[in-house]
MIMIDO-369442 format. One record per residue (C-alpha): residue number from 0; residue in one letter; x, y, z. Coordinates in steps of 0.001 Angstrom, whole numbers. Last residue first. Example, Ala and Ser with C-alpha at 12.3 -4.5 7.8 and 13.67 -1.06 7.14 Angstrom:
REM residues 2
SITE,n,res,x,y,z
SITE,1,S,13670,-1060,7140;
SITE,0,A,12300,-4500,7800;
REM end
This chain:
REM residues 383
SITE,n,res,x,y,z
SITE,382,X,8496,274719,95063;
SITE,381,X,10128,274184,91715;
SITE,380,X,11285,270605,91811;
SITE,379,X,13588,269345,88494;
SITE,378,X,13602,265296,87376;
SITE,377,X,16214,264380,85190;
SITE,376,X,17059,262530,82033;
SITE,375,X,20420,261161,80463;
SITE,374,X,21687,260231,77346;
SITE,373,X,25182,259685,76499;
SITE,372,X,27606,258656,73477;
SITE,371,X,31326,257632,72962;
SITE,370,X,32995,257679,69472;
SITE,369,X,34737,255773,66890;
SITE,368,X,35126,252975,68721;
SITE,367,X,33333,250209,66128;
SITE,366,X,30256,249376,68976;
SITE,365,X,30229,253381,69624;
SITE,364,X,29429,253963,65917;
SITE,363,X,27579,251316,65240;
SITE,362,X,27404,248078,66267;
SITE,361,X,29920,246579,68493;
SITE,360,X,27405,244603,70817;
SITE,359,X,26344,248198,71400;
SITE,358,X,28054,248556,75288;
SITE,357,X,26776,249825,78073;
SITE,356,X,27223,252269,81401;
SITE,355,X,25489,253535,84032;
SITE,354,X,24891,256254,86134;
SITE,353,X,22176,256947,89027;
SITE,352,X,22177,259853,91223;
SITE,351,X,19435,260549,93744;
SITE,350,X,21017,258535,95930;
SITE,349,X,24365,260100,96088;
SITE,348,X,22282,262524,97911;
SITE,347,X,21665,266177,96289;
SITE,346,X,23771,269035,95584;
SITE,345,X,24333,269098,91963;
SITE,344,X,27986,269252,91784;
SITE,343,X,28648,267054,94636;
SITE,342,X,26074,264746,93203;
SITE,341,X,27592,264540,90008;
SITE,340,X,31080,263915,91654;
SITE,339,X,29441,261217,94034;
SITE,338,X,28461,259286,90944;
SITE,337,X,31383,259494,89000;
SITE,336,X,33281,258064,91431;
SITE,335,X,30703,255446,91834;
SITE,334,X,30988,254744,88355;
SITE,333,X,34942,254502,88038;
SITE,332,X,35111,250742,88166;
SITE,331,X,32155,250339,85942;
SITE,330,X,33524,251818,83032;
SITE,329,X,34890,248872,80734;
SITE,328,X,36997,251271,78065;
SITE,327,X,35428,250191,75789;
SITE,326,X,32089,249845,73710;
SITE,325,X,30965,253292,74823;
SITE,324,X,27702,254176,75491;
SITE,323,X,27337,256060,78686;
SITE,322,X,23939,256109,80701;
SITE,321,X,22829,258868,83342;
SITE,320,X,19603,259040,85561;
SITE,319,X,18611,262379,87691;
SITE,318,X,17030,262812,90518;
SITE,317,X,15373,266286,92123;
SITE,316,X,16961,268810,90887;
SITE,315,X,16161,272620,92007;
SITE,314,X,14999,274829,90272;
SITE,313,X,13741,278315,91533;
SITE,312,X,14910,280598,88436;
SITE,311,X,18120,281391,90136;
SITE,310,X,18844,277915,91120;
SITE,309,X,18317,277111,87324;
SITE,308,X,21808,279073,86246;
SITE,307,X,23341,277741,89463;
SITE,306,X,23292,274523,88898;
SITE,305,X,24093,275313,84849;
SITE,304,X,27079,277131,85883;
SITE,303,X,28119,274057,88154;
SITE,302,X,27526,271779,85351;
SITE,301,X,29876,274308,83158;
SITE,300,X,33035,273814,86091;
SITE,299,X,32417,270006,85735;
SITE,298,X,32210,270128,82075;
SITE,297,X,36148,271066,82948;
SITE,296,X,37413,274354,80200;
SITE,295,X,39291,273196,77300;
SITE,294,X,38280,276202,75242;
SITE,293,X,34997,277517,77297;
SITE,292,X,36644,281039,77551;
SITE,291,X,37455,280835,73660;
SITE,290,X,33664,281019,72765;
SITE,289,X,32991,279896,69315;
SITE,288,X,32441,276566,70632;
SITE,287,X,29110,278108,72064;
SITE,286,X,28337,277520,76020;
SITE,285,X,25425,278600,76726;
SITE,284,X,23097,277886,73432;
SITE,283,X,25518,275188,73141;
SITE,282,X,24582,273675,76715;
SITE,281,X,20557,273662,75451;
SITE,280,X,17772,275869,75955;
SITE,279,X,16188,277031,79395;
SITE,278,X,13034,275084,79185;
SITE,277,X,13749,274880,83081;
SITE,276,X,13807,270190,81628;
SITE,275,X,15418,271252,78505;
SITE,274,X,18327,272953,80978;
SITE,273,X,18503,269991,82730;
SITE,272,X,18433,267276,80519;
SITE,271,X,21601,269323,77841;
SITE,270,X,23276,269376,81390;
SITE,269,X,23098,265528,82169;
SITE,268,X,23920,265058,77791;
SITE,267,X,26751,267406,78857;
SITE,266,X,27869,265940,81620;
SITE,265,X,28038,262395,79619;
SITE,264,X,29982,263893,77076;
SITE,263,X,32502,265134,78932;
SITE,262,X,34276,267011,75903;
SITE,261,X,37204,268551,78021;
SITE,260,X,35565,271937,76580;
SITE,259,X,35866,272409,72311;
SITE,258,X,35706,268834,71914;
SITE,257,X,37176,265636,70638;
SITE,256,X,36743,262574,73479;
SITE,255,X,39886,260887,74317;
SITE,254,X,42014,257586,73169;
SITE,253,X,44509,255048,74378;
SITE,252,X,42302,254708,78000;
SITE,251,X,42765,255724,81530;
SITE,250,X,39300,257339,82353;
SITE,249,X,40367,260978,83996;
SITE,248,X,36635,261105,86088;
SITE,247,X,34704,264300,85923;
SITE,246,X,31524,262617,84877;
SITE,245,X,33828,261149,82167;
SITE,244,X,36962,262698,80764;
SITE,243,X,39135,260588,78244;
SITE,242,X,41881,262499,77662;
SITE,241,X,43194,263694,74253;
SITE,240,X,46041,262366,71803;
SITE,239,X,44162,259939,69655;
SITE,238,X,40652,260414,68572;
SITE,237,X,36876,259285,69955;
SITE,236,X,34472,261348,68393;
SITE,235,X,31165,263139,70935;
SITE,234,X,28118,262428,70979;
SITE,233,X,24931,263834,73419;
SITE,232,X,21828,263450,74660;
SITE,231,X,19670,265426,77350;
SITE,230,X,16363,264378,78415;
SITE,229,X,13921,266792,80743;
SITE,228,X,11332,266498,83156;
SITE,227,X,9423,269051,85277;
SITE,226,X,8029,269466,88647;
SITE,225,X,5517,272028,90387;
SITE,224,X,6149,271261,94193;
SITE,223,X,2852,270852,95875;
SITE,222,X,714,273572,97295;
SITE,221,X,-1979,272145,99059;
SITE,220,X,897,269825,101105;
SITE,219,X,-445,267975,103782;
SITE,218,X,-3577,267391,101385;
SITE,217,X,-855,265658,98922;
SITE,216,X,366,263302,101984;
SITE,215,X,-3157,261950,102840;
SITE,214,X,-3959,261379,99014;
SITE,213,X,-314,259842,99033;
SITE,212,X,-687,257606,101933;
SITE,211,X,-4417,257011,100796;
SITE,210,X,-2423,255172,97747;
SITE,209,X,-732,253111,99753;
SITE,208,X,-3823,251539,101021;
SITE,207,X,-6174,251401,103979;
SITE,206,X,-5529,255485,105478;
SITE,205,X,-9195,255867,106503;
SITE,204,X,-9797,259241,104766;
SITE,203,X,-11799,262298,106335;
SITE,202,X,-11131,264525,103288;
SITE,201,X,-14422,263890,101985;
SITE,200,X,-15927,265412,105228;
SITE,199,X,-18173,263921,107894;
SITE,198,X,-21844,265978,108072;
SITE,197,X,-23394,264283,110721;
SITE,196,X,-25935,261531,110640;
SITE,195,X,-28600,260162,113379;
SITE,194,X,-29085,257045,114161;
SITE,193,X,-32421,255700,115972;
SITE,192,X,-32460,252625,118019;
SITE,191,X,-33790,249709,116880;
SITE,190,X,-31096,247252,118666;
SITE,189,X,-29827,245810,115187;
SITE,188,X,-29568,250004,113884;
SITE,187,X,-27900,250776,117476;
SITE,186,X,-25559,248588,116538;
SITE,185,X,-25062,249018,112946;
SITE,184,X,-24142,252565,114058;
SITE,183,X,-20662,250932,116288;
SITE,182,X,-19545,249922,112786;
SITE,181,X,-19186,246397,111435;
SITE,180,X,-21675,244475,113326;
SITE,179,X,-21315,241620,114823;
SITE,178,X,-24878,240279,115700;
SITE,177,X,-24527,237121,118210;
SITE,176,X,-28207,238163,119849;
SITE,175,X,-26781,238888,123581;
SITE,174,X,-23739,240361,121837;
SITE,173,X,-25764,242932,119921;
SITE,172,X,-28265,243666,122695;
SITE,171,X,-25549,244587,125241;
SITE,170,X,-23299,246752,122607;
SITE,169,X,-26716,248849,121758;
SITE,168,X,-27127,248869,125469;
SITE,167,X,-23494,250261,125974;
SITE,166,X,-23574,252544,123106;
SITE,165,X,-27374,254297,124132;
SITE,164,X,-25683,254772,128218;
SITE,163,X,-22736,256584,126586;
SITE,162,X,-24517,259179,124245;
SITE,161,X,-22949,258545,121052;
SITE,160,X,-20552,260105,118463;
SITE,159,X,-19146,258342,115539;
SITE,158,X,-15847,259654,114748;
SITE,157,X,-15567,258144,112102;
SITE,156,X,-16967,257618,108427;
SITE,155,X,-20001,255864,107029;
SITE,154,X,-20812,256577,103578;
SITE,153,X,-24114,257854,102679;
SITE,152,X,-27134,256382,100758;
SITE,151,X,-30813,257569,99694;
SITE,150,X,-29779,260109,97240;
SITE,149,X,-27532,256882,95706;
SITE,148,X,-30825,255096,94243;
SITE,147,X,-29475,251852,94100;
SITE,146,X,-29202,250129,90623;
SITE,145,X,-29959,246718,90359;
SITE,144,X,-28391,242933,89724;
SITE,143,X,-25778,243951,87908;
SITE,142,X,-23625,240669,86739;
SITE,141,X,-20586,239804,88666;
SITE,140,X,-21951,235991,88383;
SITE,139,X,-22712,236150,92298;
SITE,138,X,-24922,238820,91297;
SITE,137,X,-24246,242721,91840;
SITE,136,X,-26145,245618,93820;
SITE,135,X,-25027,248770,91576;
SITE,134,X,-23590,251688,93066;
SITE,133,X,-23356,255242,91209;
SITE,132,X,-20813,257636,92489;
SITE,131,X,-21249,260710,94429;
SITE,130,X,-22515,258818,98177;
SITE,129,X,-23282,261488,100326;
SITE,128,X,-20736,261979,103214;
SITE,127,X,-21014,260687,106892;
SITE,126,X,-19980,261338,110497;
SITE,125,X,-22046,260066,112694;
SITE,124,X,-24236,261705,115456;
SITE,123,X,-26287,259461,118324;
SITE,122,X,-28368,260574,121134;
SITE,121,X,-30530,263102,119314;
SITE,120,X,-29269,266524,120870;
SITE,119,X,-26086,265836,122185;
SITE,118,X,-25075,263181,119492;
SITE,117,X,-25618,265692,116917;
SITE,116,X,-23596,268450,118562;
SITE,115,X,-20881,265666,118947;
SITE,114,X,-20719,264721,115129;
SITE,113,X,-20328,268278,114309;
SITE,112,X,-17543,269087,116241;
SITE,111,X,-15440,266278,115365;
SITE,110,X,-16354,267167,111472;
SITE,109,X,-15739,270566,111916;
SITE,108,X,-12680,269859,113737;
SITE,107,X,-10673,268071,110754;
SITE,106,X,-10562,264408,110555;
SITE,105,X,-6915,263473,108219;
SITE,104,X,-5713,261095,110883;
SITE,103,X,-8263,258433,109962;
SITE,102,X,-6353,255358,110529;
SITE,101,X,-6973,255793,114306;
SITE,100,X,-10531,254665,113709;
SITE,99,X,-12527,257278,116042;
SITE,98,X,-15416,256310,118486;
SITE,97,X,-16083,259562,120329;
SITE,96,X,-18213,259132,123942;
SITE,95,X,-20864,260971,126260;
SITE,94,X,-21357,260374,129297;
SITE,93,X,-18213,259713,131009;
SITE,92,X,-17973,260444,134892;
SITE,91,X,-17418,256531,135693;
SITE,90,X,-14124,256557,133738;
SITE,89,X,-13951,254585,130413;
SITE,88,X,-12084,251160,130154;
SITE,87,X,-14897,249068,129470;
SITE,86,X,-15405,251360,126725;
SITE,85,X,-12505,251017,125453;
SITE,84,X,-12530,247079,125561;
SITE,83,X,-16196,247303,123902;
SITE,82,X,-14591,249027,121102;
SITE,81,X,-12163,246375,120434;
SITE,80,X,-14578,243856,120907;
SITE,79,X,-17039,245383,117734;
SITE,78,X,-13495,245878,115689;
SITE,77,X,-12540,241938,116293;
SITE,76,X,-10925,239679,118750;
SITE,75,X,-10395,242496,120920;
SITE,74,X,-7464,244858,121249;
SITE,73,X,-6145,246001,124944;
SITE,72,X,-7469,249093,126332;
SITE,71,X,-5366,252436,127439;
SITE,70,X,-6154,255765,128758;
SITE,69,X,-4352,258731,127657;
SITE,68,X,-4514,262553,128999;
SITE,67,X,-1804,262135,131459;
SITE,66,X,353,259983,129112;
SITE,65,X,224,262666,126473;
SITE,64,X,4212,263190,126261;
SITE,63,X,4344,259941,125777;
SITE,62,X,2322,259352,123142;
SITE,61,X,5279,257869,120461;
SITE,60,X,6406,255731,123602;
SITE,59,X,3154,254338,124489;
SITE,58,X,2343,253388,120498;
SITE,57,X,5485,251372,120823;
SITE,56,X,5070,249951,124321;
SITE,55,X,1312,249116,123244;
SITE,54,X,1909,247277,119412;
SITE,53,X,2381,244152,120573;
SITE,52,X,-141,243966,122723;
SITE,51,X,-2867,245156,120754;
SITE,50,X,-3994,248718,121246;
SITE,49,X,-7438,250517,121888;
SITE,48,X,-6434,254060,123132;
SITE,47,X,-8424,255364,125038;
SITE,46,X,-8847,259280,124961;
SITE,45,X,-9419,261915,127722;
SITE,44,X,-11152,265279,128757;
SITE,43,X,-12652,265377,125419;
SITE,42,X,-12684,267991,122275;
SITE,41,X,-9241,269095,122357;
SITE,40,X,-8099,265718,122877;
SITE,39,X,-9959,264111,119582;
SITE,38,X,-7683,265794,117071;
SITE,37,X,-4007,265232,118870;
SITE,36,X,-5105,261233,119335;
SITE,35,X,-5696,260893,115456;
SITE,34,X,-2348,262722,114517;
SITE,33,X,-573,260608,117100;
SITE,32,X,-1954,257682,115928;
SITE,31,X,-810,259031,112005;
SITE,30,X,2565,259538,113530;
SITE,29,X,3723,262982,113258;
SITE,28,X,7487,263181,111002;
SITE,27,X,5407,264640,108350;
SITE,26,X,3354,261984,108039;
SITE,25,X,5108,258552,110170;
SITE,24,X,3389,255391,110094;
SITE,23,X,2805,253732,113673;
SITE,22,X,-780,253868,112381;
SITE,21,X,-160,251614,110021;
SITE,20,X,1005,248622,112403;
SITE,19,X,4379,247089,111115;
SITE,18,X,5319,244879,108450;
SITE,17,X,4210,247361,105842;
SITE,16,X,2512,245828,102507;
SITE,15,X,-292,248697,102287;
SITE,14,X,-2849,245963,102526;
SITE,13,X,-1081,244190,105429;
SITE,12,X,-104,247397,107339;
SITE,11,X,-1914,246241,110749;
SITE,10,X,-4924,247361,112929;
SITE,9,X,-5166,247835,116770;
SITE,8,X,-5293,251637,117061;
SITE,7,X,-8977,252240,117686;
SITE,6,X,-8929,255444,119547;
SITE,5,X,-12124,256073,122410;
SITE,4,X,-12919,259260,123403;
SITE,3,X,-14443,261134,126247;
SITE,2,X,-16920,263923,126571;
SITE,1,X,-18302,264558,129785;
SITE,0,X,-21733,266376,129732;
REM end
């Protein structure tokens, strides 16, 4: 027996709103065409790939390194011509052949291997799970017409697995009689042939919606980060004679912040988020005012502390989102400043860092100048 496999790779990214073929999507840096291709070559002694035009010379280029185990086909009208293309395209030694839907990049080898044993002994083996949840036939009024009995049903998956000359005749028969059917099993089913099921798996997604991009990127990752959130706020009194210090930033303005430190009170709000977030307490729990060797001292300096504070427990931070309240000085100017000091500190991208300012429309405390306040929130990642 000579296995052989045929790809489908001539879909879009409509319903996940890409503007390029969904297979070409990267996982892990490995396209999900390339993760289809990788899982059937192990198992035949070559693969089509079934491409449209536009998509060959970039689907060629990702498989390069493959080229001497790759066949291509161009894309038909529909799925039922696509496959015919591939298996126009198949080598005189084939006998037996995989039908796989690119988009399924998550089929493990049990599945593959399962499917082919089947096909081997009965002619025909596809992959298929039980149905779990209850399906209801409907009426054009979206009222329930009846209840199918679900121990009867499965759910079609890929690879299907078939014995060459059984394919082609089911193919034959089905174009002869204008069926189109919507899997290569409805085929045989309009020609009367037998089909035969295989155990598929529930992991065995076809990657249709953004959503399957994050199932599929979760089972990449069986042990996902553990994350946490916290919120930090702060106040501190505007008075005469002290700077104004914000995010690290020497705002030029007639009056300062009143603190024990330089009284950045948007670093500590940030700080105040973090530490809630590693349940770690709060900056005064830290850094009392009773404490002479945080008199003056830059909230930068303490932000660094606290960095390193949650590094040693495993944290790490992820994002985090900052907003001032201060009826003047206008702070906009100095935000991206403030920005790229923050991320300095914390060690991530600039954009992972958001901070922004406001005003109360001159109500309360910060709207009548008396003082400046902050919240913030961040995300931390334990891996």
């Amino acid at each position: 027996m000579n296995w052989y496999a045929i790809v489908l790779a001539g879909g879009s990214g409509s319903r996940m709103g890409l503007d390029r073929n969904k297979v070409l999507l990267s996982l892990e840096g490995i396209t999900v065409i390339r993760r289809s291709v990788m899982a059937m070559l192990p198992h035949v002694k070559k693969a089509v790939v079934v491409v449209r035009e536009a998509d060959r010379e970039a689907i060629m280029a990702d498989l390069h390194d493959l080229q001497d185990r790759i066949l291509y086909a161009p894309g038909g009208d529909d799925r039922q011509g696509s496959v015919a293309n591939g298996l126009a395209a198949l080598p005189d030694d084939c006998t037996h052949v995989l039908v796989h839907d690119g988009a399924r990049c998550m089929v493990d080898e049990g599945t593959i291997t399962r499917a082919m044993r089947c096909a081997e002994e009965h002619g025909s083996g596809i992959a298929s799970v039980a149905v779990t949840d209850t399906l209801k036939e409907i009426n054009p009024d979206m009222t329930a017409a009846c209840t199918l009995d679900r121990s009867k049903l499965r759910a079609m998956q890929t690879p299907q697995a078939f014995r060459l000359d059984l394919l082609k005749k089911a193919h034959a028969i089905a174009d002869e009689g204008g069926y189109r059917g919507t899997d290569d099993a409805s085929l045989l089913e309009y020609a009367g042939m037998p089909v035969y099921m295989s155990e598929g798996s529930r992991n065995n997604m076809k990657l249709t919606t953004k959503e399957d991009i994050a199932m599929a990127n979760a089972l990449l990752h069986p042990n996902m980060p553990i994350l946490r959130v916290g919120q930090g706020y702060d106040v501190h009194r505007l008075v005469e004679g002290r700077k104004l210090i914000l995010c690290g930033v020497d705002v030029p303005h007639t009056l300062g912040l009143l603190g024990h430190s330089d009284a950045d009170v948007a670093l500590h709000a940030l700080m105040d988020a973090m530490l809630g977030a590693a349940a770690l307490g709060d900056i005064g729990k830290h850094f009392p005012d009773t404490d002479d060797r945080y008199k003056g001292i830059s909230s930068m300096k303490l932000l660094e502390h606290v960095v390193a504070l949650l590094r040693d427990k495993g944290w790490t931070v992820a994002n985090c989102d900052v907003t001032m309240v201060a009826q003047k000085p206008k702070l906009l100017p100095y935000i991206p400043q403030m920005r790229q000091n923050v991320a300095d500190a914390l060690g991530i991208d600039l954009d992972c860092v958001n901070i922004k300012a406001t005003t109360t429309e001159k109500l309360g405390f910060e709207g009548q100048q008396e003082g400046i306040s902050a919240q913030a929130v961040c995300l931390l990642m334990k891996n």
